[in-house]
ROTOR-510684 format. One record per residue (C-alpha): residue number from 0; residue in three letters; x, y, z. Coordinates in nm, 2 decimals. Example, Ala and Ser with C-alpha at 12.3 -4.5 7.8 and 13.67 -1.06 7.14 Angstrom:
{0,ala,{1.23,-0.45,0.78}}
{1,ser,{1.37,-0.11,0.71}}
end
This chain:
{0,unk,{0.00,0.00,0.00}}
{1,unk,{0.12,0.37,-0.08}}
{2,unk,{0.14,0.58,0.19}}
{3,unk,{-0.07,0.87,0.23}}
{4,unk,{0.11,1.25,0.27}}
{5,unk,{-0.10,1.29,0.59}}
{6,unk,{-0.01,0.96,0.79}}
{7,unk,{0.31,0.83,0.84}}
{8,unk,{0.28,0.57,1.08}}
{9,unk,{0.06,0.32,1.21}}
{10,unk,{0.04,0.22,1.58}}
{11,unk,{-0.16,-0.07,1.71}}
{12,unk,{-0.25,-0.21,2.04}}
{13,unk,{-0.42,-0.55,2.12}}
{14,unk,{-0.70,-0.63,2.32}}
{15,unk,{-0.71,-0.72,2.68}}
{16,unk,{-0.67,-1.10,2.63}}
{17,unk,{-0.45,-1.10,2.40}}
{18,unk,{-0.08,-0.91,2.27}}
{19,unk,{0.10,-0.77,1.98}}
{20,unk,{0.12,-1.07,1.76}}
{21,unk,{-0.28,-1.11,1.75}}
{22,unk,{-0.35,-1.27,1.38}}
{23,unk,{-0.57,-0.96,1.24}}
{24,unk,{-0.29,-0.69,1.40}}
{25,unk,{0.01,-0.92,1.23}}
{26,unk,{-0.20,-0.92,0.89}}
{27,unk,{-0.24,-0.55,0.91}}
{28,unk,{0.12,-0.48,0.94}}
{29,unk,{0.22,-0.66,0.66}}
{30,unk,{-0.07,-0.56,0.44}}
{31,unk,{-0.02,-0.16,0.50}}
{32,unk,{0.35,-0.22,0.36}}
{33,unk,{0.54,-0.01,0.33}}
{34,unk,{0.39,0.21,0.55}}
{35,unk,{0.56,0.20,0.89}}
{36,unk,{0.32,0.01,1.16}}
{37,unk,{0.41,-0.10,1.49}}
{38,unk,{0.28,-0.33,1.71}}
{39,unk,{0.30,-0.31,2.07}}
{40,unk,{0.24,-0.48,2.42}}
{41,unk,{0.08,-0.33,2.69}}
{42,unk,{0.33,-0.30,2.99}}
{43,unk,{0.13,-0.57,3.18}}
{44,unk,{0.16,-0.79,2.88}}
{45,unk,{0.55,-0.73,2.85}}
{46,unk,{0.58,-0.84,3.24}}
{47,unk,{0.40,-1.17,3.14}}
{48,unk,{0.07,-1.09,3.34}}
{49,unk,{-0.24,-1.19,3.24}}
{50,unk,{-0.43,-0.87,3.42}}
{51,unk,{-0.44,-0.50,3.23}}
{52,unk,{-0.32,-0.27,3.43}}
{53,unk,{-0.50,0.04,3.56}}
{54,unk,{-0.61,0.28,3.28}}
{55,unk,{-0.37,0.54,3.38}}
{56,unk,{-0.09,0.29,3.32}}
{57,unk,{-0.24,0.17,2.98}}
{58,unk,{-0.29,0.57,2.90}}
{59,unk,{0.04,0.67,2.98}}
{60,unk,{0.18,0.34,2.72}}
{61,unk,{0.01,0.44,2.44}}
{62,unk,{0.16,0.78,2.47}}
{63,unk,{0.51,0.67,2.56}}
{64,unk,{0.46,0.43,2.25}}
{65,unk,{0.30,0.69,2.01}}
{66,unk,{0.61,0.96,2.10}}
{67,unk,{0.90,0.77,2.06}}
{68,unk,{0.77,0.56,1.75}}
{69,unk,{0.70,0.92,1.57}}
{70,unk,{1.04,1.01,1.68}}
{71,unk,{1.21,0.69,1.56}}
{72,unk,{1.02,0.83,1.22}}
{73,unk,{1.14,1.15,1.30}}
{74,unk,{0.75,1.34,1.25}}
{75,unk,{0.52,1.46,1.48}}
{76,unk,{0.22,1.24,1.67}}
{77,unk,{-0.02,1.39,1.45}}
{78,unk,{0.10,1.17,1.16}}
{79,unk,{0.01,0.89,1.33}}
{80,unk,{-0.28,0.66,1.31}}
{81,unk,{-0.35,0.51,1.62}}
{82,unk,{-0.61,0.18,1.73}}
{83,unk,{-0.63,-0.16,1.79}}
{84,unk,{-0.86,-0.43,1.89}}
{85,unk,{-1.12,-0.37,2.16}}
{86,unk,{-0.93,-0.25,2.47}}
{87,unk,{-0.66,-0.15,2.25}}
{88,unk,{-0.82,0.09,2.03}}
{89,unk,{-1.01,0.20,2.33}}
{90,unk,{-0.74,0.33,2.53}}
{91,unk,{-0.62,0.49,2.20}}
{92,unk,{-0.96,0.66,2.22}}
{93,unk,{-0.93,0.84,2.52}}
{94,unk,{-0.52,0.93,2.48}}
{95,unk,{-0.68,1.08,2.16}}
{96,unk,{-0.94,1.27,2.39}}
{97,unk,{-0.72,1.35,2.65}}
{98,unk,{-0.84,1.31,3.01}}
{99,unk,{-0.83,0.97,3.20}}
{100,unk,{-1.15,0.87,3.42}}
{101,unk,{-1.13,1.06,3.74}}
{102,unk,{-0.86,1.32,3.61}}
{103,unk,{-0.96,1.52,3.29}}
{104,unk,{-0.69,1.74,3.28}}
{105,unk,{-0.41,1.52,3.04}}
{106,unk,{-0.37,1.68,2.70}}
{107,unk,{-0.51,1.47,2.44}}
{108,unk,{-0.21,1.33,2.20}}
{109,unk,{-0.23,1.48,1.88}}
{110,unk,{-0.31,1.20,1.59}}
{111,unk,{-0.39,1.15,1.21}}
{112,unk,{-0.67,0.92,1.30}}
{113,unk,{-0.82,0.63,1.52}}
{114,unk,{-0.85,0.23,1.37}}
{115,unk,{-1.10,0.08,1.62}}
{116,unk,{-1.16,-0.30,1.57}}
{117,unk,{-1.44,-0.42,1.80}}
{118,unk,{-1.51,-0.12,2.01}}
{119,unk,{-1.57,-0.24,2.36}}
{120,unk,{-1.88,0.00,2.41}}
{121,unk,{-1.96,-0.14,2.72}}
{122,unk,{-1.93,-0.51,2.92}}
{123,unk,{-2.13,-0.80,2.80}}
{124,unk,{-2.46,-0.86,2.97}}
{125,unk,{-2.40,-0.44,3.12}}
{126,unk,{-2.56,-0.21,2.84}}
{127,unk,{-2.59,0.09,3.15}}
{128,unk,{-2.19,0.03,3.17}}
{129,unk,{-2.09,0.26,2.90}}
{130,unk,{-1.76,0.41,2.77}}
{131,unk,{-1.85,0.64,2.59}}
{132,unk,{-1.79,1.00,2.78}}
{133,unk,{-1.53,1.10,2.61}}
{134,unk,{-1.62,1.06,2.26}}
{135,unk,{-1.77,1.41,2.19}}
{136,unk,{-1.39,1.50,2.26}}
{137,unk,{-1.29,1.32,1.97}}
{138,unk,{-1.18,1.55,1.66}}
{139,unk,{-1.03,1.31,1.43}}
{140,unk,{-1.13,1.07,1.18}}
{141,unk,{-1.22,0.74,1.30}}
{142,unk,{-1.30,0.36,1.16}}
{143,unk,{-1.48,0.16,1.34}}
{144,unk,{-1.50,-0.25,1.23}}
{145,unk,{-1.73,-0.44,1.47}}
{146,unk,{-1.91,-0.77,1.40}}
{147,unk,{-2.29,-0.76,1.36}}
{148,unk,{-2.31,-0.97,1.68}}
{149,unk,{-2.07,-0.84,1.94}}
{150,unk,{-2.19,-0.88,2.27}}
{151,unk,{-1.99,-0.53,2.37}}
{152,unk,{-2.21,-0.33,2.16}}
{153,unk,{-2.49,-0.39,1.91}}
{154,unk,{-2.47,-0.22,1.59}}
{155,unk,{-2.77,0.03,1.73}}
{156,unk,{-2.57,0.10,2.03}}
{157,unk,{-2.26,0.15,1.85}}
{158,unk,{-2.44,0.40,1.59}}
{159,unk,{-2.65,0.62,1.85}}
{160,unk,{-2.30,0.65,2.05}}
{161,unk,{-2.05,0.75,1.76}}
{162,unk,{-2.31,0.97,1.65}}
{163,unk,{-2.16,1.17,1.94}}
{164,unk,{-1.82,1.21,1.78}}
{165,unk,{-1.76,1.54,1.61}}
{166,unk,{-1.50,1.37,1.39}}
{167,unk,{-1.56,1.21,1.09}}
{168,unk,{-1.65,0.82,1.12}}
{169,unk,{-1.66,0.56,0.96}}
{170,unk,{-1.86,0.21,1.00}}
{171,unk,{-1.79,-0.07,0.89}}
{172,unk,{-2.02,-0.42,0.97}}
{173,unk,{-1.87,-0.75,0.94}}
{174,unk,{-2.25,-0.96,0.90}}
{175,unk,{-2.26,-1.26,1.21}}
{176,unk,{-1.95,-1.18,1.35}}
{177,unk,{-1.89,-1.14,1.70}}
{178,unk,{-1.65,-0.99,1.92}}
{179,unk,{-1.35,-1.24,1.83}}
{180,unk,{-1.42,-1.14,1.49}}
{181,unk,{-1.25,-1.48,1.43}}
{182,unk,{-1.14,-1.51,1.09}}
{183,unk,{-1.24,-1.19,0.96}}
{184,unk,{-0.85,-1.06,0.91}}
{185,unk,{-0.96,-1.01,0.53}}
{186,unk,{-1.21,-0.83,0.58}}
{187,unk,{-1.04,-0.58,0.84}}
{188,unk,{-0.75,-0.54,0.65}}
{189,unk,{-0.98,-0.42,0.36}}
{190,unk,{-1.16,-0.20,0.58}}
{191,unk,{-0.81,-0.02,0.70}}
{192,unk,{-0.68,0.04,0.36}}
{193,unk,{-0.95,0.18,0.21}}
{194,unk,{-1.03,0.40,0.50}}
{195,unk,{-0.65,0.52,0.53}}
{196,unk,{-0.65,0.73,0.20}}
{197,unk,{-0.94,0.94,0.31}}
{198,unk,{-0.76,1.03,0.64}}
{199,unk,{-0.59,1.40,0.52}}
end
């Protein structure tokens, strides 16, 4: 793939469960070449524990990952498209918003654009246990791939919520999928590379 004048670099995070070498990330990286992506750990992940950490910790990794991979590329945060898969792409979110739960004062981190692969609306089973307050912050393009059945957000929920963005967004429904979105890596790697382009 040809890379785009506005973004230089893509940075990706992995859900919860799982780390850097998740099958749809791994596909991404190598589909998006030669466009510089990394793909990074959580530092719970990287001290072999199973646990996240708090999302302070998480908050701070993505920007300590997102500044020194745009200075290894030698171009500012705001070339950078940041996401992931569900946790991942959440905590992207909010570094993009600024703010952290119970401290709203952080700076959000300058970026191209968000890649958000199974959004993580809310808990399974917990529709009132939403994560959504800091989406009106968001200014910047942003992709959202979620399968039709995903227990962390129906695509009703997912729509009345990122109607909320002021940002342009993008949706994109992968048809009896749910949150695994278990052999979709296709269809998600389509989704990112036609959505790049349009992020200027």
């Amino acid at each position: 793939m040809k890379s785009t004048r506005a973004v230089k670099g893509v940075l990706l995070f992995p859900g919860a469960g799982t780390g850097r070498d998740q099958p749809s990330l791994v596909r991404l990286e190598s589909s998006l070449t030669p466009l510089p992506v990394r793909r990074a750990d959580f530092p719970y992940r990287k001290a072999g524990r199973r646990a996240p950490d708090r999302p302070p910790v998480l908050l701070d990794a993505v920007r300590t990952e997102a500044t020194d991979f745009a200075a290894g590329l030698k171009v500012a945060t705001s070339k950078l498209v940041l996401g992931g898969r569900s946790m991942g792409g959440r905590m992207c979110t909010m570094a993009a918003a600024g703010g952290t739960p119970g401290d709203p004062g952080d700076a959000p981190l300058p970026v191209a654009g968000l890649v958000l692969i199974c959004y993580p609306l809310h808990p399974p089973g917990k529709p009132e246990s939403l994560r959504v307050e800091h989406l009106p912050r968001l200014t910047v393009p942003c992709l959202f791939i979620s399968g039709t059945r995903d227990a962390f957000g129906t695509p009703e929920e997912l729509e009345q919520w990122t109607a909320t963005i002021p940002g342009p967004v993008t949706q994109v429904w992968l048809a009896g999928k749910g949150h695994d979105l278990k052999g979709a890596e296709n269809a998600i790697t389509a989704a990112v590379t036609d959505w790049l382009p349009t992020v200027v």
